[in-house]
Backbone as JSON, one array per atom type, in Angstrom:
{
  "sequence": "XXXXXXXXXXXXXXXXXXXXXXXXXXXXXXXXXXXXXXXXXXXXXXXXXXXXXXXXXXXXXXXXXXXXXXXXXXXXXXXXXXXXXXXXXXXXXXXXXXXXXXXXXXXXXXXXXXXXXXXXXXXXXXXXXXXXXXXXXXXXXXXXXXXXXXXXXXXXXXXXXXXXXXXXXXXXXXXXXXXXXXXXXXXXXXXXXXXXXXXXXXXXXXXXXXXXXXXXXXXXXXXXXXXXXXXXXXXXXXXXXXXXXXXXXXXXXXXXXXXXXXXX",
  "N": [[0.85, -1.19, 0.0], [0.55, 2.23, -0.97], [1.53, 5.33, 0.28], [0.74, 8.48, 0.25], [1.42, 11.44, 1.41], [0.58, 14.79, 1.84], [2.28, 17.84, 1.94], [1.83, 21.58, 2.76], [2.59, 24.63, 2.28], [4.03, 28.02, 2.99], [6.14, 30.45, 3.2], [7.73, 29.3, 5.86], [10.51, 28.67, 6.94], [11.19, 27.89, 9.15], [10.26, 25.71, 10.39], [9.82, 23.6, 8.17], [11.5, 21.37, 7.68], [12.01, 20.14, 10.07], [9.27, 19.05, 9.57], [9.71, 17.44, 7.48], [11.42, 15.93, 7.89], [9.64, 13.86, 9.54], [8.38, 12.97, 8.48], [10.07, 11.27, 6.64], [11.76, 9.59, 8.23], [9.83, 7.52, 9.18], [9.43, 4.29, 9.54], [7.76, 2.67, 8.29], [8.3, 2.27, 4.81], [7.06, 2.88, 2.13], [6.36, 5.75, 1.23], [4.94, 8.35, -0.09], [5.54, 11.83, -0.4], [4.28, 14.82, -0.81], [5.34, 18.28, -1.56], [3.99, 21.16, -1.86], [4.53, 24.05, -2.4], [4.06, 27.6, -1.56], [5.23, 30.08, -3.05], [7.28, 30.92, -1.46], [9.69, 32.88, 0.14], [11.82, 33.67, 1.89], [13.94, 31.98, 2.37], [12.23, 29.27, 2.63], [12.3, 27.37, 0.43], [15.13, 26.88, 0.08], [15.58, 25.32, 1.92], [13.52, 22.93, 1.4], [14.49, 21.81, -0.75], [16.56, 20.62, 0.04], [15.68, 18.06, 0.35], [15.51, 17.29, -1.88], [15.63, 15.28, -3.79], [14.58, 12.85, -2.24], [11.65, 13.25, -2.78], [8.19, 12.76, -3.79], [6.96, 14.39, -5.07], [7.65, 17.61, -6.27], [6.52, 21.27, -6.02], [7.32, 24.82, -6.65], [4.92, 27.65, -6.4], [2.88, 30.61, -7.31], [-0.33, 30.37, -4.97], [-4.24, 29.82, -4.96], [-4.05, 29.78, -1.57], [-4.41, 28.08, 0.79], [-6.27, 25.56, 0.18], [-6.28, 25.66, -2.21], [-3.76, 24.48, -2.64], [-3.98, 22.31, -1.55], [-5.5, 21.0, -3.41], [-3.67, 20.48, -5.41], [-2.16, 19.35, -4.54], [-3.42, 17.1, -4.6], [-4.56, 16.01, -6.76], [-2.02, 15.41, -8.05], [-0.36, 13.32, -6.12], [-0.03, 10.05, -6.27], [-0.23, 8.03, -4.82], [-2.23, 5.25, -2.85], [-3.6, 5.72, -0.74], [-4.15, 8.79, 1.21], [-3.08, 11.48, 2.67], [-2.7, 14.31, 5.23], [-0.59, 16.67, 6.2], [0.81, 19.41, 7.41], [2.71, 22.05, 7.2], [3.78, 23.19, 9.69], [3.56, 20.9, 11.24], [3.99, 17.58, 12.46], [4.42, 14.29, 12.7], [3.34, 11.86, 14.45], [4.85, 9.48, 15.83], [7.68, 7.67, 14.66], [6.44, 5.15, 13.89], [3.94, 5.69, 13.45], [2.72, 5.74, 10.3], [3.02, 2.99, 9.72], [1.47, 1.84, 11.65], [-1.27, 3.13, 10.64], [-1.68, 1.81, 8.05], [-1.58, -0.96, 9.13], [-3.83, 0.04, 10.03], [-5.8, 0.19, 8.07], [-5.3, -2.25, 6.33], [-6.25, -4.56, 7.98], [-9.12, -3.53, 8.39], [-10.04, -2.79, 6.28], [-11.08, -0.38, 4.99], [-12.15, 2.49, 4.35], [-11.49, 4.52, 4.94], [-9.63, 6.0, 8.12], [-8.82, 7.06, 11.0], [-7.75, 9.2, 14.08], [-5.89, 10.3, 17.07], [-5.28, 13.51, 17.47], [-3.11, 16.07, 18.97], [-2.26, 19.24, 20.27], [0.73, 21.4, 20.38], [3.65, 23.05, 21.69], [4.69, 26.03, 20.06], [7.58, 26.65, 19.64], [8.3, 24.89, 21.75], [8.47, 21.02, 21.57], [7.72, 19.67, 23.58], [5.53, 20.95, 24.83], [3.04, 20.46, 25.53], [-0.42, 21.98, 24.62], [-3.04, 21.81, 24.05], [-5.41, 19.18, 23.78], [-6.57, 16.31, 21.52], [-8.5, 14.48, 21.25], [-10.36, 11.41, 20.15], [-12.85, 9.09, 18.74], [-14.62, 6.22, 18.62], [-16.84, 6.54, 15.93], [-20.24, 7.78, 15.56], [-23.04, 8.29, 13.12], [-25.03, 10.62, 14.53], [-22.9, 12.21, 16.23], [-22.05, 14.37, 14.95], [-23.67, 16.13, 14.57], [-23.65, 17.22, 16.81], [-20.94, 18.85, 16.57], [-19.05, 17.42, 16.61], [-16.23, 15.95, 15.19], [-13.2, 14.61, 13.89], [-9.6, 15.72, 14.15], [-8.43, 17.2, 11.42], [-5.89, 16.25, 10.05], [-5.47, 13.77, 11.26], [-6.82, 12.37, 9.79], [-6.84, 9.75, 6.93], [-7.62, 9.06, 4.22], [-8.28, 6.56, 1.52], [-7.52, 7.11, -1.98], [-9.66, 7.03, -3.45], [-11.61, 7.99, -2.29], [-11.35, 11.32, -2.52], [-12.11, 11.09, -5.41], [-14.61, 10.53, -5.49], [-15.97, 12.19, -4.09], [-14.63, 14.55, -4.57], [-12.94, 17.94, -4.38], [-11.31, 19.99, -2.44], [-13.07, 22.99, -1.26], [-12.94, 26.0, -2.64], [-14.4, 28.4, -1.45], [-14.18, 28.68, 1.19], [-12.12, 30.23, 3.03], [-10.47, 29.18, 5.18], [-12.15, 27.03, 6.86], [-12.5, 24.94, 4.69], [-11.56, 22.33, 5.23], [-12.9, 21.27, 7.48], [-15.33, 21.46, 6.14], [-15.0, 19.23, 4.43], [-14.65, 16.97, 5.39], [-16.96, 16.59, 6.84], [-18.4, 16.03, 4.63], [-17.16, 13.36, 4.34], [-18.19, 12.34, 6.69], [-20.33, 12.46, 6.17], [-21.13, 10.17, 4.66], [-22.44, 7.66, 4.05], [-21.66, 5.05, 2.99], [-18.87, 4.88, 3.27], [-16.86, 3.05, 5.02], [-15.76, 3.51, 8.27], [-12.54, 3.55, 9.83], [-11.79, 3.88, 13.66], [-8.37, 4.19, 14.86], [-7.05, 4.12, 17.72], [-5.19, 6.13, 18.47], [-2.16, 8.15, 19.1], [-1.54, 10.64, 16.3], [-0.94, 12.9, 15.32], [1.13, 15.85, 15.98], [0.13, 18.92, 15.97], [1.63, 22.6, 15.85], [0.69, 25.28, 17.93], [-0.4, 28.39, 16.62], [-1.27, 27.77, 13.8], [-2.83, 28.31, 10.79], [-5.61, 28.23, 11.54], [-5.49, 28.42, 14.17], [-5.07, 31.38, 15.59], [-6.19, 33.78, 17.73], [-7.2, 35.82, 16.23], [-8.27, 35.19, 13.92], [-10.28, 33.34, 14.42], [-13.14, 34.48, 14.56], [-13.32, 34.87, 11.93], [-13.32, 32.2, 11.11], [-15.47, 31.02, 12.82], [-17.31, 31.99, 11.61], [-17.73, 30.69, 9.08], [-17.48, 28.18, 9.74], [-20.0, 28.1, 10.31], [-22.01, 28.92, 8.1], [-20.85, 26.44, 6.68], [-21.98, 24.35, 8.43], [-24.8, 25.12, 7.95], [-25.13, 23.97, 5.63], [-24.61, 21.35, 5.55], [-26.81, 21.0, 6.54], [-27.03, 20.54, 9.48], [-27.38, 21.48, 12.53], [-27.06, 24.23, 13.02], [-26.57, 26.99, 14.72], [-26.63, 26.08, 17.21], [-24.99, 23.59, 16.66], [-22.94, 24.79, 16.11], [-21.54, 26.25, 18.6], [-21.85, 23.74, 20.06], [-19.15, 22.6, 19.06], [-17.69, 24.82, 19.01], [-17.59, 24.12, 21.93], [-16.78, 22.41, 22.67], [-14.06, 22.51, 22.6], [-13.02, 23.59, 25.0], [-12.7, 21.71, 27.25], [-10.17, 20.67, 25.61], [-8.11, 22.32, 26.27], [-8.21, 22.66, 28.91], [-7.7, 20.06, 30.17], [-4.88, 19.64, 29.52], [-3.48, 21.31, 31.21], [-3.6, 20.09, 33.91], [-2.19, 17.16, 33.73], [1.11, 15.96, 33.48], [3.84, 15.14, 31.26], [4.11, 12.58, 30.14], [1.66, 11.45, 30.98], [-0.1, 12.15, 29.54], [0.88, 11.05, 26.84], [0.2, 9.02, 27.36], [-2.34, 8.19, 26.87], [-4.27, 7.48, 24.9], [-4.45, 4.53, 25.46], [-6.04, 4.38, 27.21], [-8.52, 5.96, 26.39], [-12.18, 5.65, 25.14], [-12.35, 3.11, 22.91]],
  "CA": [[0.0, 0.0, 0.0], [1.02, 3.83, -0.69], [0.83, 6.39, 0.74], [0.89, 9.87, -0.19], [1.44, 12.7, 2.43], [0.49, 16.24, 0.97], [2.4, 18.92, 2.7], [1.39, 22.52, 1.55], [4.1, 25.41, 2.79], [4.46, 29.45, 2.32], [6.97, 31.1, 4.25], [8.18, 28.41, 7.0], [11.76, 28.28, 6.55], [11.66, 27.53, 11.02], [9.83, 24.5, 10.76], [9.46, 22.61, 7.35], [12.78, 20.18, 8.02], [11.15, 18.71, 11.2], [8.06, 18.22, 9.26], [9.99, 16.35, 6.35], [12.07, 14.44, 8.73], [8.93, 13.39, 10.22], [7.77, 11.92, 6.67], [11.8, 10.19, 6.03], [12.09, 8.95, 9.69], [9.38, 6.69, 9.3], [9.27, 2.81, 9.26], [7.01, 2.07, 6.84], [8.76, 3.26, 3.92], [6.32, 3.27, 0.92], [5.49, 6.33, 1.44], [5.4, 9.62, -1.23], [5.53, 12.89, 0.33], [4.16, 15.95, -2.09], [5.14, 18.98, -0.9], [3.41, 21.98, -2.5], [4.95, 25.48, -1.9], [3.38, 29.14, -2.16], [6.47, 30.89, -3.79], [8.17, 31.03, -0.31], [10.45, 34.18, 0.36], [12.15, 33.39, 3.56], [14.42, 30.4, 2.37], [12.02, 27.92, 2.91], [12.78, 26.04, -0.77], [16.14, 25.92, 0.08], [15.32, 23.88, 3.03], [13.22, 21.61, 0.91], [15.58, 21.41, -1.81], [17.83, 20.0, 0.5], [15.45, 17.15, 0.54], [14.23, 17.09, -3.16], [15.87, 13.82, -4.15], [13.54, 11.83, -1.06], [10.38, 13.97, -2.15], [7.93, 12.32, -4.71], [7.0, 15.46, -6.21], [7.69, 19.33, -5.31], [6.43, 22.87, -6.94], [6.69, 26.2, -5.96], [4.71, 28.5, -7.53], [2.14, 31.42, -6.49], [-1.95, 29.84, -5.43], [-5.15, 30.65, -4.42], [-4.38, 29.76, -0.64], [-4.22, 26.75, 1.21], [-6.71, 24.81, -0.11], [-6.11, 25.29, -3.55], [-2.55, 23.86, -2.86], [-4.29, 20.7, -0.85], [-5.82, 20.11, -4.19], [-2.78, 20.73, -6.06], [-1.35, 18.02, -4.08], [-3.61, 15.63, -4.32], [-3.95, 15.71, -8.37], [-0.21, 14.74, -8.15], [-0.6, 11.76, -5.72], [-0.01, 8.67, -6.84], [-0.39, 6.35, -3.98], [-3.33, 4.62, -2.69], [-4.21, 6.45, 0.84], [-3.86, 10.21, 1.18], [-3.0, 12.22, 4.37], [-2.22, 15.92, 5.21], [0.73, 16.83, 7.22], [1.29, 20.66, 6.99], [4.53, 22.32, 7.42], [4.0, 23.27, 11.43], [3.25, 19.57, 12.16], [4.61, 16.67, 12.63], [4.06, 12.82, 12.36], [3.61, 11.59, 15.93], [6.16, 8.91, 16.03], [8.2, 6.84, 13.05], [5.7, 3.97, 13.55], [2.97, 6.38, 13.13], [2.5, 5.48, 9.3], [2.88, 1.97, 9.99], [0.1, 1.48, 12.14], [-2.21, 3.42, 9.61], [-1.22, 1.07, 7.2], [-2.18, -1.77, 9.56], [-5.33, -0.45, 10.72], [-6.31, 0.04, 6.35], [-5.58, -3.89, 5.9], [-6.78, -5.45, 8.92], [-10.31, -3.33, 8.33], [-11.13, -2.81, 4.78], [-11.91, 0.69, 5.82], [-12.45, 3.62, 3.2], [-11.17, 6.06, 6.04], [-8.71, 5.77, 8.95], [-8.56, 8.33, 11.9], [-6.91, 9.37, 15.15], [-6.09, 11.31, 18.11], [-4.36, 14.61, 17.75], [-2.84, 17.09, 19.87], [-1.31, 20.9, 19.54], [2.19, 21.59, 20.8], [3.51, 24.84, 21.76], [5.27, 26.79, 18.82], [8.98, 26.28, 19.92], [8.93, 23.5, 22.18], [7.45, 20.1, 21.13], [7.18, 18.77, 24.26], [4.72, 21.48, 25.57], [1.5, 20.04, 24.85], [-1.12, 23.09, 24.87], [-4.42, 21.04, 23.62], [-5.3, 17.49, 23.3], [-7.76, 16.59, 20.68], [-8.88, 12.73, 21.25], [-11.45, 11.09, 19.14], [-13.5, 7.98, 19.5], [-15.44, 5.8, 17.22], [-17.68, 7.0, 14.62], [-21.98, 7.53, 15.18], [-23.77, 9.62, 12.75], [-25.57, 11.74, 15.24], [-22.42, 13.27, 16.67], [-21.75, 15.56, 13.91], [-25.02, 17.52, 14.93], [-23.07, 18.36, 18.24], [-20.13, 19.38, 16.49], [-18.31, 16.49, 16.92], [-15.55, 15.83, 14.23], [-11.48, 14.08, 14.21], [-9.33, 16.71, 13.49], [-8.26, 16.87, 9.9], [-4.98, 16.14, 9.76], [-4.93, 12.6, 11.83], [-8.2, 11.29, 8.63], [-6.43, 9.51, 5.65], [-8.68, 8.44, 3.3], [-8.4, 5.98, 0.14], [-7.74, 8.53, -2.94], [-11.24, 6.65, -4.36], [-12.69, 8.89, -1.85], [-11.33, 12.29, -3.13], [-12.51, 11.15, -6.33], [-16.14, 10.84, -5.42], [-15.93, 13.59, -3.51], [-14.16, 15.73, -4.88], [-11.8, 18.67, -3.9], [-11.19, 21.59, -0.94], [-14.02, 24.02, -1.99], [-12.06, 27.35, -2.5], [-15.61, 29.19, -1.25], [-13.94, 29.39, 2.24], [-10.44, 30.54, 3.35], [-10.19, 28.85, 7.01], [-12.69, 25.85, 7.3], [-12.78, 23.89, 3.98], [-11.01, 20.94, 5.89], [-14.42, 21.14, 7.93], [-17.1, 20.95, 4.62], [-14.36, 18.0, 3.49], [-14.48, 16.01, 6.66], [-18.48, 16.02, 6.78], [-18.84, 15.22, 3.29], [-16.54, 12.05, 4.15], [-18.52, 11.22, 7.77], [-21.84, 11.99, 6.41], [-21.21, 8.82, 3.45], [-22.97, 6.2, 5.0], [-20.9, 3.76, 1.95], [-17.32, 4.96, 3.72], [-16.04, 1.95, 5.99], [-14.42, 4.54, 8.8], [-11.88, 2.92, 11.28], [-10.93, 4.69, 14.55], [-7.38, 4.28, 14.96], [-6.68, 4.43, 19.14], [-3.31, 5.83, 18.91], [-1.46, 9.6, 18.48], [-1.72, 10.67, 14.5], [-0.24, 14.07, 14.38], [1.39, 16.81, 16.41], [0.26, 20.36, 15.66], [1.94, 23.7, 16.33], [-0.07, 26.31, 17.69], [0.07, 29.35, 15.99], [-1.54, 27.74, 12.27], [-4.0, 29.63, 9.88], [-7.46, 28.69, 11.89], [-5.5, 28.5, 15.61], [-4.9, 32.22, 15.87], [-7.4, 34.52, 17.66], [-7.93, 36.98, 15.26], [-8.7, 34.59, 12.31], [-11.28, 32.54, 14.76], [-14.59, 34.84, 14.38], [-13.96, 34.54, 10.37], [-13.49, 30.59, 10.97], [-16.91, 30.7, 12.96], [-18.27, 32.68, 9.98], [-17.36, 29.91, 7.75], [-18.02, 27.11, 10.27], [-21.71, 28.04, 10.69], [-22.19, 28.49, 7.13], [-21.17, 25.18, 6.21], [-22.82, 23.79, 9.33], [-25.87, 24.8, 7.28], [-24.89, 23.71, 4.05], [-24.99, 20.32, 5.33], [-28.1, 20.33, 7.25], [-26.71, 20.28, 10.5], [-28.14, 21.88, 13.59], [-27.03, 25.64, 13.14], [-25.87, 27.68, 15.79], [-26.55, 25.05, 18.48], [-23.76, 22.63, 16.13], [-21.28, 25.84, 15.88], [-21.96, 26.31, 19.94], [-20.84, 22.54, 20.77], [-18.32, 22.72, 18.05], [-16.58, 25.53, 19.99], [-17.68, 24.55, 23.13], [-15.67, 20.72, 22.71], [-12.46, 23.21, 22.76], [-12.7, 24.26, 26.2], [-11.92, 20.4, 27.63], [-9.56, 19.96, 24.98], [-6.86, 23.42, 26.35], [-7.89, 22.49, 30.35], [-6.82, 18.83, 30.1], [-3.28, 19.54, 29.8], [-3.12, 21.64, 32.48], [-3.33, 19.23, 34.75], [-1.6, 16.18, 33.56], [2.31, 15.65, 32.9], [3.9, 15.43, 29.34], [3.98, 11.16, 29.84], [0.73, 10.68, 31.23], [-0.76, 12.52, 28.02], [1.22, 10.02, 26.09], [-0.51, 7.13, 27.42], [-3.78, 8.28, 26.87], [-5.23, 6.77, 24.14], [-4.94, 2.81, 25.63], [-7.53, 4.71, 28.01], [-9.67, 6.75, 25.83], [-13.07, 4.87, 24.47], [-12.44, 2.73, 21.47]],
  "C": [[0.89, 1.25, 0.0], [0.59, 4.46, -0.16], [1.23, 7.79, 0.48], [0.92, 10.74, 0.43], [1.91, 13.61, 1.99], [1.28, 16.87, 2.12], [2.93, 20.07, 1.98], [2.36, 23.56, 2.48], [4.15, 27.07, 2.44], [5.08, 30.41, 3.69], [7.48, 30.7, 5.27], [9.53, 27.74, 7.26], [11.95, 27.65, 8.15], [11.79, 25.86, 11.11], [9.73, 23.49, 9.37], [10.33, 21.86, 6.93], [12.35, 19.39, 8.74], [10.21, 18.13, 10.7], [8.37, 17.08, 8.3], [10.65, 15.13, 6.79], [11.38, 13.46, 9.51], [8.35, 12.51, 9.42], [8.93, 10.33, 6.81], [12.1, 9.49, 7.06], [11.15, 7.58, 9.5], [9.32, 5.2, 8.86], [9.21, 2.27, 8.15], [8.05, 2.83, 5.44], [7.92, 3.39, 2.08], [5.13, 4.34, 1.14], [5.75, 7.49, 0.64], [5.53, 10.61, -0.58], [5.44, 14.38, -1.2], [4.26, 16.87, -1.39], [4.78, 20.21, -2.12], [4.21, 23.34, -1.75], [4.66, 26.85, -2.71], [4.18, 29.9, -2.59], [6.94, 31.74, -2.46], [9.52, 32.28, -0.78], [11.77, 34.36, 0.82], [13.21, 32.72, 3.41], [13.92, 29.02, 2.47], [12.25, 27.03, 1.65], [14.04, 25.79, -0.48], [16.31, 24.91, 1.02], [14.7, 22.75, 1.91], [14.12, 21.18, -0.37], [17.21, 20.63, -1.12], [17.18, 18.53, 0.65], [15.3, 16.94, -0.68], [14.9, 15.76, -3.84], [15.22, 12.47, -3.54], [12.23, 12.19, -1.27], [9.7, 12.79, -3.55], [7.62, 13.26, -5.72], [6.89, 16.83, -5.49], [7.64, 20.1, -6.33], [6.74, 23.26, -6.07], [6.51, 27.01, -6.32], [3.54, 29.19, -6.68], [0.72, 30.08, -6.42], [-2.7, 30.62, -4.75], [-5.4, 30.12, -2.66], [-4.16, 28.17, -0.05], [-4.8, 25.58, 0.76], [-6.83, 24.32, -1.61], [-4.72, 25.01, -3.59], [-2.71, 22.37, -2.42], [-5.14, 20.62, -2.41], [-4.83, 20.26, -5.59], [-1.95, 19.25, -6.11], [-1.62, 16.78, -4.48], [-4.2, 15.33, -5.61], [-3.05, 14.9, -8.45], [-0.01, 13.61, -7.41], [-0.68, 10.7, -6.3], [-0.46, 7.26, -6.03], [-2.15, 6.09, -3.06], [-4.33, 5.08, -1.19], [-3.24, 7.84, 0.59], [-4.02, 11.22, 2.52], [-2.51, 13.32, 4.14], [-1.58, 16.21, 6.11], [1.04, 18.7, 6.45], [2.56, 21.07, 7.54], [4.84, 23.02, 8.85], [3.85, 22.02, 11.93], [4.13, 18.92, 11.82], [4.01, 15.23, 12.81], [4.07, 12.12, 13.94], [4.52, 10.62, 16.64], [6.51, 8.27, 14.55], [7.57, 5.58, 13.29], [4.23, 4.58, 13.15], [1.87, 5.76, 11.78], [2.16, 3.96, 9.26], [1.76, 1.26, 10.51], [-1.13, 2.25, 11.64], [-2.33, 2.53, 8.37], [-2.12, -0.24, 7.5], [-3.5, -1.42, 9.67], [-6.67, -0.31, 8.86], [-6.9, -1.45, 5.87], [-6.19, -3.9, 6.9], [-8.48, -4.97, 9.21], [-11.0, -3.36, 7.06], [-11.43, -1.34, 4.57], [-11.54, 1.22, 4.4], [-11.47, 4.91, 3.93], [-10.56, 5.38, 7.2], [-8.64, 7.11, 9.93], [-8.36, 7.87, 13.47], [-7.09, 10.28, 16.42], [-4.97, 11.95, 16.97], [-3.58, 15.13, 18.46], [-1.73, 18.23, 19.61], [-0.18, 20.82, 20.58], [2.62, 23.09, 21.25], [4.7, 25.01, 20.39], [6.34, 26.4, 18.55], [9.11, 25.45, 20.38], [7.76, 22.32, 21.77], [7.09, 19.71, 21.97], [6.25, 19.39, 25.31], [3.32, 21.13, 24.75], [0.41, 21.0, 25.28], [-2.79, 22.47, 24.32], [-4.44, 19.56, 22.89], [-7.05, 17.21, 22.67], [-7.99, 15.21, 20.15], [-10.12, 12.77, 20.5], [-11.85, 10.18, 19.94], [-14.24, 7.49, 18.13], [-16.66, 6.21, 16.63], [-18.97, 6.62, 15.01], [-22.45, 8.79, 14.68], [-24.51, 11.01, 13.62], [-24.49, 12.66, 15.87], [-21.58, 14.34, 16.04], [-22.7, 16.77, 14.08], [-24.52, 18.56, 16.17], [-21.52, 18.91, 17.94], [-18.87, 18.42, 16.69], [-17.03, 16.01, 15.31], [-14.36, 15.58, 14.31], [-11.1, 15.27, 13.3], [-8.11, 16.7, 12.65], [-6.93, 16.07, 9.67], [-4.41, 14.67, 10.66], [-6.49, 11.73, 11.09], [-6.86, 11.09, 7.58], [-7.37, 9.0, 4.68], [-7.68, 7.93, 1.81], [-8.19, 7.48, -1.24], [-9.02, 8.08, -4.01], [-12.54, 7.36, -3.44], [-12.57, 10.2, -2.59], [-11.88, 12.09, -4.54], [-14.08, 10.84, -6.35], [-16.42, 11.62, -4.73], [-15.46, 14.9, -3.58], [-13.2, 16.83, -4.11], [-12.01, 19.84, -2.75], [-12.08, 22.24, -1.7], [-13.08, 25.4, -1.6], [-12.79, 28.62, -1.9], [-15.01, 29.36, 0.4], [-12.21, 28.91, 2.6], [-9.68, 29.68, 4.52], [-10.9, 27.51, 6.88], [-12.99, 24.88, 6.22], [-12.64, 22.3, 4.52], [-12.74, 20.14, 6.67], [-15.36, 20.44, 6.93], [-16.03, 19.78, 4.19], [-14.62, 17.01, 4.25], [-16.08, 15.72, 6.75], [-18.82, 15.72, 5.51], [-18.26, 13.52, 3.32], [-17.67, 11.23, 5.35], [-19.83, 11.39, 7.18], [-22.48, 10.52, 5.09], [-21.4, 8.47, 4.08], [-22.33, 4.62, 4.46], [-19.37, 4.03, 2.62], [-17.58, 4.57, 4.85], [-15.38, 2.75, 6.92], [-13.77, 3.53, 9.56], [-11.4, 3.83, 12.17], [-9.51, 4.12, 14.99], [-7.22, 4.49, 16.86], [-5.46, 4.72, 19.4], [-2.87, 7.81, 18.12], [-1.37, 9.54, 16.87], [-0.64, 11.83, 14.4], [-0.12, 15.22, 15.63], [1.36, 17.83, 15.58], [0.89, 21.62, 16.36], [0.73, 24.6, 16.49], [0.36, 27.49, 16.7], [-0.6, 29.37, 14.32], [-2.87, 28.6, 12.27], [-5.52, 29.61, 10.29], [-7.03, 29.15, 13.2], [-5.17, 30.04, 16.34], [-5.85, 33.08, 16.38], [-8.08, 35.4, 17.11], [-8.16, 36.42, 14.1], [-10.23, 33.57, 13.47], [-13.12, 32.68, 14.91], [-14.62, 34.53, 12.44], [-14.06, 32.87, 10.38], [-14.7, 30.05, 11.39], [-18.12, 30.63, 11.83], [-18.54, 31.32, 9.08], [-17.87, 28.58, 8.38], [-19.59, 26.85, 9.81], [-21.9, 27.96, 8.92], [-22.28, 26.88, 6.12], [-21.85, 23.88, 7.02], [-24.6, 23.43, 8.61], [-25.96, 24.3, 5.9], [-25.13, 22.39, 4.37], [-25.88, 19.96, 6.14], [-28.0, 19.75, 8.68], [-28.24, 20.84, 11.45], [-27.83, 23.4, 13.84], [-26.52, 26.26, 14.02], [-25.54, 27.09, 16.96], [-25.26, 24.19, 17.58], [-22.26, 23.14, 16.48], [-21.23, 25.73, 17.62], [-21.44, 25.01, 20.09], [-19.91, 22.28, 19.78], [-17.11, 23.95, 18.73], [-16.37, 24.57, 21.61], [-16.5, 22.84, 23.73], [-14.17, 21.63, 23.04], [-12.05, 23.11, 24.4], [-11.91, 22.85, 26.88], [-10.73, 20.09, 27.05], [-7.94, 20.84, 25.53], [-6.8, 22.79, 27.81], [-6.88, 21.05, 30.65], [-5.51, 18.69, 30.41], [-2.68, 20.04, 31.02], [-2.83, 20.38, 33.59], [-2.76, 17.63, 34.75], [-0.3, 16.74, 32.73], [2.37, 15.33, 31.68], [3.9, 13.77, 29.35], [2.37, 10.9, 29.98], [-0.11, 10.91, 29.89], [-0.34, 11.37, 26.93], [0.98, 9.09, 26.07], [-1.93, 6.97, 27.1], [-4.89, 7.79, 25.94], [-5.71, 5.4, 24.13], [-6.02, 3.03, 26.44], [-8.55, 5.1, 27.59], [-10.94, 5.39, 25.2], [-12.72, 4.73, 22.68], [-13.81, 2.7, 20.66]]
}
């Protein structure tokens, strides 16, 4: 099985080495890595040009934004499962891939997903929000309930009946992509019980002054798919609040054990 891990890039000369070493580190090794870049400024191509002999395929050229580079990417894909790793994250360990791999065969599944959790900016091992999942029932999409984006891989025979990032919003397409995948009742999901993906704070929805236009855009597509409207957006924020306190009070190991506890 392939796998294809998009990662899309403009201006990140800090961080988009850890994210590639987080690709090349790993186990499994049939794995592509597309990285897409917004005509970076900064130096960040010469960072990835220091990898471009390990990459499967790399531009860098101007687009219309993030999401029209996640479907830039995933045109160019070749391999058989498709994941999103952006250029503040990271791969949660080098077996990571491996056991996505496994949990593909050993289910049949259409879809594959995970826990999360955000990091602080500079250090990795400050964990600032933990963002656990659980297994899959239609009704809890009405409360806002959703795995967050970047620990779903899906089959690339989903993007092709589903089609691409809608460019109609700047901040939450990942959102309208993710309920178009849970509200298929024909996509096989598997929950995965195991870390997927370290995020940096600091990315393009986690900032507070981009988070009333991300509501904007939430609620909108909240109603686009016939959700529950303001009450959806409302437990859709309101899941956050557990997800920042949490850490507070637990050590950087015990967080690491947490998913042989969480409900499969």
């Amino acid at each position: 099985m392939k796998i294809s891990i998009i990662t899309v890039v403009y201006n990140n000369v800090d961080t988009i080495s850890e994210c590639i070493r987080s690709v090349l580190n790993q186990s499994y090794k049939n794995i592509e890595l597309v990285i897409i870049d917004g005509g970076s400024s900064d130096g960040t191509q010469k960072e990835i040009e220091k990898f471009q002999d390990k990459l499967g395929y790399y531009i860098s050229e101007k687009d219309k934004g993030i999401f029209d580079a996640y479907n830039k990417g995933i045109r160019k894909a070749s391999g058989d499962v498709i994941g999103i790793l952006n250029s503040d994250d990271l791969l949660f360990g080098n077996e990571t891939i491996a056991r996505i791999v496994a949990a593909f065969s050993n289910s049949n599944a259409h879809l594959v997903y995970g826990h999360g959790m955000y990091i602080g900016k500079r250090n990795s091992k400050l964990i600032k929000r933990i963002y656990s999942c659980r297994k899959f029932r239609k009704g809890f999409l009405k409360y806002g309930w959703i795995p967050l984006h970047p620990t779903i891989y899906v089959k690339k025979e989903v993007y092709q009946k589903h089609g691409w990032y809608s460019l109609d919003y700047s901040i939450a397409s990942d959102y309208d992509m993710s309920l178009r995948w849970f509200e298929d009742e024909h996509l096989k999901k598997e929950f995965l019980n195991e870390w997927i993906v370290k995020m940096r704070m600091g990315g393009k929805s986690t900032t507070l002054n981009l988070q009333k236009r991300k509501s904007t855009e939430d609620l909108d597509i909240i109603q686009k798919h016939r959700l529950l409207g303001v009450f959806t957006l409302f437990c859709k924020i309101g899941r956050k609040v557990p997800q920042y306190v949490q850490p507070r009070f637990m050590n950087f190991d015990s967080i690491l054990k947490l998913p042989v506890s969480l409900e499969r």
